[in-house]
C-alpha positions in Angstrom: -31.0 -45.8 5.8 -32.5 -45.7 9.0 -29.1 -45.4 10.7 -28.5 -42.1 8.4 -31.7 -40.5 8.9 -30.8 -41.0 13.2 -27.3 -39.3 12.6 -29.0 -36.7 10.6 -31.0 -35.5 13.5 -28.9 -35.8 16.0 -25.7 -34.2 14.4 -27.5 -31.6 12.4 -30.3 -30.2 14.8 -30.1 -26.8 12.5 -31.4 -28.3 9.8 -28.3 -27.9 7.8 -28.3 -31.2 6.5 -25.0 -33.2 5.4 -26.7 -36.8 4.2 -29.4 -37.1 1.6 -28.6 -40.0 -0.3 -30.2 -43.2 0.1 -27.0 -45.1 0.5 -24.1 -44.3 3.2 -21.0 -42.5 1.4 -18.5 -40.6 2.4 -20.7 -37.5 3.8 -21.2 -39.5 6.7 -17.6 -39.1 7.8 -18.4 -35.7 10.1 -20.5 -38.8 11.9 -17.3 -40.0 13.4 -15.0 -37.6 13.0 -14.7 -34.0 14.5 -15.3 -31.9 11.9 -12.3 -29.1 12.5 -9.4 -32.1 12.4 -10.6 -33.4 9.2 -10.8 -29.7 7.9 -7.2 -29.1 8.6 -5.9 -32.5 7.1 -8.2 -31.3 4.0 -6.4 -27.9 4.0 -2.6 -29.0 3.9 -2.2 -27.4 7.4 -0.3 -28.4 10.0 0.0 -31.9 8.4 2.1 -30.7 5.9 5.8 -29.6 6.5 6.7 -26.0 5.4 10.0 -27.1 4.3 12.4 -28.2 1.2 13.0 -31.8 0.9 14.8 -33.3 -1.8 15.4 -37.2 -1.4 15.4 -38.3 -5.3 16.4 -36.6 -8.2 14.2 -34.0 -9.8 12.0 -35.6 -11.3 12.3 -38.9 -9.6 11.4 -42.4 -10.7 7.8 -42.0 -9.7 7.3 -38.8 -11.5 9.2 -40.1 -14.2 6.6 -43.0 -14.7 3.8 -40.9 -14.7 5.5 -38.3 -16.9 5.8 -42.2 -19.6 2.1 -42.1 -18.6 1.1 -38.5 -19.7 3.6 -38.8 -23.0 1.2 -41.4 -23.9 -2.2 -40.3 -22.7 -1.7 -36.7 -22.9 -1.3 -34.4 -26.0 1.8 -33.3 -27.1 1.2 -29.2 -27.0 0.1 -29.7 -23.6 3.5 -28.7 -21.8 4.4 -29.0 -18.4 7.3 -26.3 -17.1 8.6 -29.2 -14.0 7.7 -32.8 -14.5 7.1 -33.7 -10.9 3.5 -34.7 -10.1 2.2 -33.6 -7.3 0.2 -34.9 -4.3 0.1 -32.3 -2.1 0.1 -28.5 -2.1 0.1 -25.8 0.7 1.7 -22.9 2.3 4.8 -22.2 0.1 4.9 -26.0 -0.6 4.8 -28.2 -3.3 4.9 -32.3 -2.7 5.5 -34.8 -5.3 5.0 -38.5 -5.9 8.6 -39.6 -4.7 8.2 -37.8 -1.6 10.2 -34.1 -2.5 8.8 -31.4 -1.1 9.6 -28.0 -3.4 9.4 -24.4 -2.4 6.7 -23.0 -4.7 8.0 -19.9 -6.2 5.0 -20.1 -9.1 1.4 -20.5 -7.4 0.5 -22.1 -10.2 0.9 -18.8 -12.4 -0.6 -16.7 -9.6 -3.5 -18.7 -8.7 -2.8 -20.2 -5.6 -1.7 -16.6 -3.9 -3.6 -17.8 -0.4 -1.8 -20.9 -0.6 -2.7 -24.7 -2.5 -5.0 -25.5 -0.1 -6.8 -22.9 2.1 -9.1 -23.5 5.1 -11.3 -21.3 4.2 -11.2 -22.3 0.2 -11.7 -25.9 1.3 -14.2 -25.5 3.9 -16.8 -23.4 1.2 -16.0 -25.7 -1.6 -16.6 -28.6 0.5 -20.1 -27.3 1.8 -20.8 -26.0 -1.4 -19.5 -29.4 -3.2 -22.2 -30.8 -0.2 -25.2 -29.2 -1.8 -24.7 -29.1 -5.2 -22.4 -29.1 -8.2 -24.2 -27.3 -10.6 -27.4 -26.3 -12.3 -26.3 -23.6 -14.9 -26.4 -19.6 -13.4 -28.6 -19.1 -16.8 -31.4 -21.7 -16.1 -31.2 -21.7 -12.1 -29.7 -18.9 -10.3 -28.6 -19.1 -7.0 -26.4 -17.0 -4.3 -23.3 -17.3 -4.7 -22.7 -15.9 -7.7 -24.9 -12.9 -6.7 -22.3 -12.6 -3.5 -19.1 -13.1 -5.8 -20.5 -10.1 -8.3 -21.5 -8.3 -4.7 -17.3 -8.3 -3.4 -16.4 -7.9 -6.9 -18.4 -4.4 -7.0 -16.7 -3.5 -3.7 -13.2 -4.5 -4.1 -12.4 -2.8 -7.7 -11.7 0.4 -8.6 -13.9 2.9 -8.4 -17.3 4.5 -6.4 -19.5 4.4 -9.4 -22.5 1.3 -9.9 -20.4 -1.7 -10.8 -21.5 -5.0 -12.3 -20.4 -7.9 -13.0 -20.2 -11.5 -15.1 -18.8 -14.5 -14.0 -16.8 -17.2 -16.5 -14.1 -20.0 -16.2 -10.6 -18.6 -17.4 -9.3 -15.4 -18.3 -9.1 -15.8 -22.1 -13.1 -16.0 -21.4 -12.8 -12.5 -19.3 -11.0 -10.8 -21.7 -13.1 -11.7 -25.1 -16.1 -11.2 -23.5 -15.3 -7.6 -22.7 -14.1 -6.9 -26.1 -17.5 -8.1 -26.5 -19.6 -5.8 -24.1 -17.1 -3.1 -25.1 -17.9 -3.2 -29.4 -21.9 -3.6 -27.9 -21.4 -0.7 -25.8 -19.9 1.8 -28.2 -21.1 0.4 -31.0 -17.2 0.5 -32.9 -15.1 -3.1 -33.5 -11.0 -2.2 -33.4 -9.7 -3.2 -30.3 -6.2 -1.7 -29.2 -3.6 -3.2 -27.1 0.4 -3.1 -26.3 3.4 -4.6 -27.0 4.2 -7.8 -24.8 0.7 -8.0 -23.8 -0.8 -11.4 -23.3 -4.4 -11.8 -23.0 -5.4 -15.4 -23.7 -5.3 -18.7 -26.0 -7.9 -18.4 -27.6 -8.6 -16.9 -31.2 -9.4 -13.7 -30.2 -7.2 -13.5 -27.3 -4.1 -14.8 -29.4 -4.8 -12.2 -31.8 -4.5 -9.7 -28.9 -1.7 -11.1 -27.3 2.2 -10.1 -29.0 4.6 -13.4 -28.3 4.4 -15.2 -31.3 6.1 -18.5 -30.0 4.2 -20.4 -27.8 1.2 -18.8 -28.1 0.4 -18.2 -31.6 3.1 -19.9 -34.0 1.1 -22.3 -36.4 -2.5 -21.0 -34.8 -3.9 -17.9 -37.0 -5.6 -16.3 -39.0 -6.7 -14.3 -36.2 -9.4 -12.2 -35.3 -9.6 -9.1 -37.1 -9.5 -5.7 -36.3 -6.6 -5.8 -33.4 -4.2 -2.8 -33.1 -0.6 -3.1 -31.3 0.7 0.1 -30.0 4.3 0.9 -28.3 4.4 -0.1 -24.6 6.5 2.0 -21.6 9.4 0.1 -21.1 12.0 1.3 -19.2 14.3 -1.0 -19.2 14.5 -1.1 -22.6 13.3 2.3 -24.2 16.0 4.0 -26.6 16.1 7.2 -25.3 16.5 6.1 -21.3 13.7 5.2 -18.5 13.0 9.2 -18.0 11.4 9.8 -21.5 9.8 6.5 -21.6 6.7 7.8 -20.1 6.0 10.7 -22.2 7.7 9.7 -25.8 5.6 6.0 -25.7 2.1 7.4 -24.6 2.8 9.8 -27.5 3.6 7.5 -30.1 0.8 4.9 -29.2 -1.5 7.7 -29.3 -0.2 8.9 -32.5 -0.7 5.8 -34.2 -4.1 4.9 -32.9 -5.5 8.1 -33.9 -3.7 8.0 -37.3 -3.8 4.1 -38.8 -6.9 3.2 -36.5 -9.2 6.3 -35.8 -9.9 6.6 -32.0 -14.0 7.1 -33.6 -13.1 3.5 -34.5 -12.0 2.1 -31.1 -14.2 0.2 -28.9 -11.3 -0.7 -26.3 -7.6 -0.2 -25.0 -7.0 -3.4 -23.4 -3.6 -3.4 -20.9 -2.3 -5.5 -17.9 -1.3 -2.8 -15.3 1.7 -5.3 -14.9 2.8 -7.0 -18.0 2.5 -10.7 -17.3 4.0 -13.2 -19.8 5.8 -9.9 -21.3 8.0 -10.0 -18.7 7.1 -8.7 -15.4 7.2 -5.3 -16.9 5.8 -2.3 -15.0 4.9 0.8 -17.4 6.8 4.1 -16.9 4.8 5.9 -15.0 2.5 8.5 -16.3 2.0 5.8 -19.4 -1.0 4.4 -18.0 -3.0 7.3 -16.4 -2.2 8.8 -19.8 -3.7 6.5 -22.1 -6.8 6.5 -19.5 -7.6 9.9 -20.2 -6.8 9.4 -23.8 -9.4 6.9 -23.5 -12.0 8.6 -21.8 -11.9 11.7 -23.9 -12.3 9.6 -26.8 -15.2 7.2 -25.5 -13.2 4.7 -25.5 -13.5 1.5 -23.1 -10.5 1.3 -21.1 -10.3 -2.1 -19.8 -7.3 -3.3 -17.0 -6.7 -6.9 -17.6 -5.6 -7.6 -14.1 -5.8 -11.8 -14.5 -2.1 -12.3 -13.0 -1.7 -8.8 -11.2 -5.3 -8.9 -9.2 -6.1 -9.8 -6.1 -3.4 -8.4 -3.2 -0.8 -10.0 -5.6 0.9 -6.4 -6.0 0.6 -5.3 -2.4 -3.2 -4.2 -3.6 -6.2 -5.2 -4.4 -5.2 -4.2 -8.2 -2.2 -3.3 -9.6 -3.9 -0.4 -11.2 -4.8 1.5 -8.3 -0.9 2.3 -8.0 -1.6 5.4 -10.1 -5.0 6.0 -9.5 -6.8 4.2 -12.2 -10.1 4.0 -12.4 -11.0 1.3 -15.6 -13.9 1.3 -17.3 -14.0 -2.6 -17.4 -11.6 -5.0 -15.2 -10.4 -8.4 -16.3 -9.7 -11.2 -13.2 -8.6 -14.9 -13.1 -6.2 -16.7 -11.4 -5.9 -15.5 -7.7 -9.4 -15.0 -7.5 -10.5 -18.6 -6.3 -8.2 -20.6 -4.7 -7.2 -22.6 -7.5 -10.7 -23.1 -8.9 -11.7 -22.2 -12.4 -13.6 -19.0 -12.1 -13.3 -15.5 -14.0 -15.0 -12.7 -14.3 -15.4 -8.7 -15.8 -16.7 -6.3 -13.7 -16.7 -2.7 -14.4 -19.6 0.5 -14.9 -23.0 -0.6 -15.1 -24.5 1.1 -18.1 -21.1 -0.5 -20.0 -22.1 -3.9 -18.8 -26.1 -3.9 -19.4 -25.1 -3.3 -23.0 -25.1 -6.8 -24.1 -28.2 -7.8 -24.6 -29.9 -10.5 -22.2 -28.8 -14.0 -23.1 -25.5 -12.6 -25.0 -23.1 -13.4 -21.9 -22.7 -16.2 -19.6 -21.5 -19.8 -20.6 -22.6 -23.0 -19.1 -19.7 -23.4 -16.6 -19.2 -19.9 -15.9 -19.7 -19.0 -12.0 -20.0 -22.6 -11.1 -21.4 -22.9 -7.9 -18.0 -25.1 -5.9 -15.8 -22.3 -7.7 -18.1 -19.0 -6.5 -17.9 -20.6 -3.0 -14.2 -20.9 -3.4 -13.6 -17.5 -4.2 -16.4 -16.0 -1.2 -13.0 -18.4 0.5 -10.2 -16.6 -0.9 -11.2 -13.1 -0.4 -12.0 -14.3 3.4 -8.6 -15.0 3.4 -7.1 -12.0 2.1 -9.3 -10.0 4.4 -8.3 -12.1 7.7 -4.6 -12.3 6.9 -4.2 -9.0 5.4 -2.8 -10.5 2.3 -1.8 -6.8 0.6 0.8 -6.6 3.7 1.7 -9.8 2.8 2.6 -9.1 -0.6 4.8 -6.2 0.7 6.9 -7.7 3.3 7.6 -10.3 0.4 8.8 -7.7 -1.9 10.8 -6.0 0.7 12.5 -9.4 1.4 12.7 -10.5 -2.4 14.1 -6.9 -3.2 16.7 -6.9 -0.7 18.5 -9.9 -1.3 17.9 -9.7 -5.8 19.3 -6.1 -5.6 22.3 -7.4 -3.6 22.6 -10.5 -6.6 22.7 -8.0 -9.3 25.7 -6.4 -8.0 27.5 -9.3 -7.6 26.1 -11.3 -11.2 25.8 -8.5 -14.2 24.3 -11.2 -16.3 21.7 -9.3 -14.0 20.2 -6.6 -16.0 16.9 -5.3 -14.5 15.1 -6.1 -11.3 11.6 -5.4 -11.4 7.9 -5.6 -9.9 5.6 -4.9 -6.8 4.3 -6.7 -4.3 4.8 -10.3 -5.1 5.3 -10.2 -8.4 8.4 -10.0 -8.7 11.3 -10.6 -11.6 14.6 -10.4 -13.1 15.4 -10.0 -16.4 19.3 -11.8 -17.8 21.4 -10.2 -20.7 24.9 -11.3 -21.9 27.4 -9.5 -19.9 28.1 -6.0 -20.8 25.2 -5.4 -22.8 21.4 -5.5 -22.8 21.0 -8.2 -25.1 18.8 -10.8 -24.3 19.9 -14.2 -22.4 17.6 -17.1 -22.6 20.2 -20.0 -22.6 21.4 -18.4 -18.8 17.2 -18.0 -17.5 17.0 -21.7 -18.3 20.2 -22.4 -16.9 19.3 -20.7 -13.7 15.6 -22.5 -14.1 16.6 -25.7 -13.9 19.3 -25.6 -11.2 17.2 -24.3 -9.1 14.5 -26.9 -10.3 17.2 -29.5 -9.5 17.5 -28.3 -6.2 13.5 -28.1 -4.9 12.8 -24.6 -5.6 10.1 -24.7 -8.3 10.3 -21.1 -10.6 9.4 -19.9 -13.6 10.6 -17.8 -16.7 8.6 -15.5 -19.4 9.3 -12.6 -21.7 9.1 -11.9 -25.1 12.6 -13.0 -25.2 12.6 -15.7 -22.9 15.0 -14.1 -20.8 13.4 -13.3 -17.5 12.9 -15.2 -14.2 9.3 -14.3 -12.5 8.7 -15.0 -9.0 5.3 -15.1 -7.5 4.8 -16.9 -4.1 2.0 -17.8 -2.5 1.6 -14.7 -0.5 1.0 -17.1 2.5 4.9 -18.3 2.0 6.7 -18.1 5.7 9.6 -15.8 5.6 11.8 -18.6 6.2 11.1 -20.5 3.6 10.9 -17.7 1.1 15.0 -16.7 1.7 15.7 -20.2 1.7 14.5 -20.0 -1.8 16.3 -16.9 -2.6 19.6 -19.1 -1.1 19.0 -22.0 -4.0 18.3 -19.4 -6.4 21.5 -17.4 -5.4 23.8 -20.9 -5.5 22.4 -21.5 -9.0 23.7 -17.9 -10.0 26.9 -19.2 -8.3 27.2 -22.4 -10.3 26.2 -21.0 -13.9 
């Protein structure tokens, strides 16, 4: 002890202090070490090759093991898209147990946009991690929650007072703002769109429109949900150009006549349709059923889980058009891979709950908020929106030129990096599941790790970290092109 109390002083002659247990333990480490070099093994930095390596097959014997393990251990409806079990992440790679390193075309469903593992990220959470874990935001508050709510106001949409709540996933986000929104305007039916998703959990299933995985086997559902026509271009009967104007008509027809827009506490819509299918709404559809919204007193809430945070080549996906919601849904990108979620939007709309009806006893856990205060560092310092674009410019180049020369190619879609490509039958525009998973696992086979969606199964989505090097991001596009080649 007395040997820790000496390093203490002389290491730490701010005050910030690393050891306070009464036994050595790991903390000690910055003792010995310098403190940068061990930050940059933590981070998957330089230590970590940015490059495809596949020495087994996919999965190997390793992963295969574990996957035995996980069969037995592990419920059955807990799936897992690729097999391979990783031990290490960063940059636009993935490493696995037999020693295969993939290029990460998924981020983990758009979480890890500033990469697995990023200096910034680690270095908060470790601090943080360094103080403490927890103590509940309810029973004792402390700052970084305060500072995550702070960026939050002044990174979303909009000039007006902004507040925000903090929670762990964003099913959580979006029920609690059906929640503030029906204690707001004091009305329960909440509207939302085809291929929306919003969630697993009751509420959120009963909001979301893909019956299988999702929902098959799961209901009843909440009560009082409304679907409405969505703006799909690709697909809309009458062609792309009317999409905008006949599908805001007909979902406002049908709210005011089977719902009552008196009745409506919320339209709830991802700017960017996620597990729908990468799809982006005509345009004009949105900013239409804003003002719908508004002149109604209705709560229009963006759901921005997958589409937030530079992801698009913005901050938010909605500001494309201009829109200003009156609640905003995040997740995923906003922490680094940490659980954190939150809804921030006006403040008289969020002091409508009363006190004690929000919060959670995980929600805007301390190692998480620090995580996040990380990630937006990140996107600041590496202008992350520019990213984004120079990533669709790349990805948009070389898909364009694939579905001139593959017409099981039928749309191309998506901003920023969020980008997909939806697969039909030849000659038509019906739907083509069996070639997506063809093309999936091909490219699975050969180290480049991406994922499918859509209400009919029958699109590819990519969404790299948006710190993926250039190189390794068309060498991706290369395996995915050969496994167009081969089917």
């Amino acid at each position: 002890m007395a040997v820790a109390d000496k390093a203490t002083r002389a290491v730490l002659p701010n005050g910030t202090c690393l050891i306070r247990r009464r036994a050595p333990s790991l903390r000690l480490k910055p003792l010995f070490f310098p403190l940068e070099p061990l930050m940059t093994e933590l981070s998957g930095g330089p230590s970590l090759p940015q490059e495809r390596r596949v020495v087994t097959a996919i999965p190997g014997p390793k992963s295969q093991e574990l996957l035995a393990r996980k069969n037995a251990a592990v419920a059955g409806g807990v799936g897992s898209v690729l097999p391979v079990f990783t031990v290490r992440a960063g940059g636009g790679v993935i490493e696995d147990v037999d020693g295969n390193s993939l290029i990460d075309f998924g981020s983990g469903i758009a979480v890890t946009s500033v990469g697995s593992s990023a200096e910034a990220v680690v270095r908060r959470a470790s601090a943080q991690l360094a103080d403490f874990t927890h103590t509940c935001f309810m029973v004792t508050p402390y700052e970084g929650y305060v500072e995550v709510c702070e960026e939050l106001a002044r990174l979303t949409p909009g000039d007006h007072a902004k507040k925000s709540a903090l929670f762990n996933s964003g099913a959580e986000a979006v029920e609690n703002a059906v929640k503030i929104a029906r204690s707001y305007t004091k009305r329960q039916a909440v509207v939302v769109f085809d291929h929306g998703y919003h969630g697993r959990t009751n509420l959120t299933m009963a909001l979301t429109a893909k019956n299988m995985p999702y929902k098959h086997g799961f209901g009843p559902f909440a009560p009082e949900v409304y679907r409405v026509p969505l703006a799909y271009p690709y697909r809309w009967l009458t062609g792309p150009e009317n999409c905008a104007e006949e599908a805001a008509a007909q979902a406002i027809d049908m709210i005011s006549k089977q719902v009552g827009a008196e009745n409506v506490a919320a339209i709830i819509i991802e700017p960017i349709l996620g597990e729908g299918g990468f799809i982006e709404p005509a345009k004009g559809f949105l900013p239409r059923i804003a003002e719908f919204a508004k002149a109604n007193g209705i709560v229009f809430v963006a759901d921005e889980i997958q589409s937030g945070f530079c992801r698009t080549g913005q901050w938010f996906a909605c500001e494309d058009e201009g829109i200003v919601p009156d609640l905003i849904t995040t997740a995923k990108g906003i922490a680094g891979g940490l659980p954190l979620a939150a809804v921030t939007g006006r403040a008289e709309i969020m002091d409508a709950a009363h006190s004690g009806g929000l919060g959670g006893t995980y929600g805007g856990n301390p190692v998480a908020c620090a995580a996040a205060l990380g990630a937006i560092e990140t996107m600041r310092e590496l202008d992350l929106n520019a990213k984004a674009k120079r990533v669709e410019e790349v990805m948009k180049g070389r898909l364009a030129a694939m579905r001139e020369k593959y017409d099981i190619i039928g749309d191309l879609r998506g901003r920023g990096a969020m980008i997909a490509i939806e697969l039909v039958k030849s000659g038509t525009k019906d739907p083509n599941p069996e070639a997506t998973a063809a093309v999936a696992k091909a490219c699975h086979s050969a180290g480049l790790l991406v994922l499918t969606c859509g209400t009919y199964g029958n699109v590819l989505r990519f969404l790299p970290p948006l710190v993926i090097g250039e190189d390794l991001l068309n060498e991706g596009l290369d395996v995915l092109e050969s496994a167009f080649a081969e089917l």
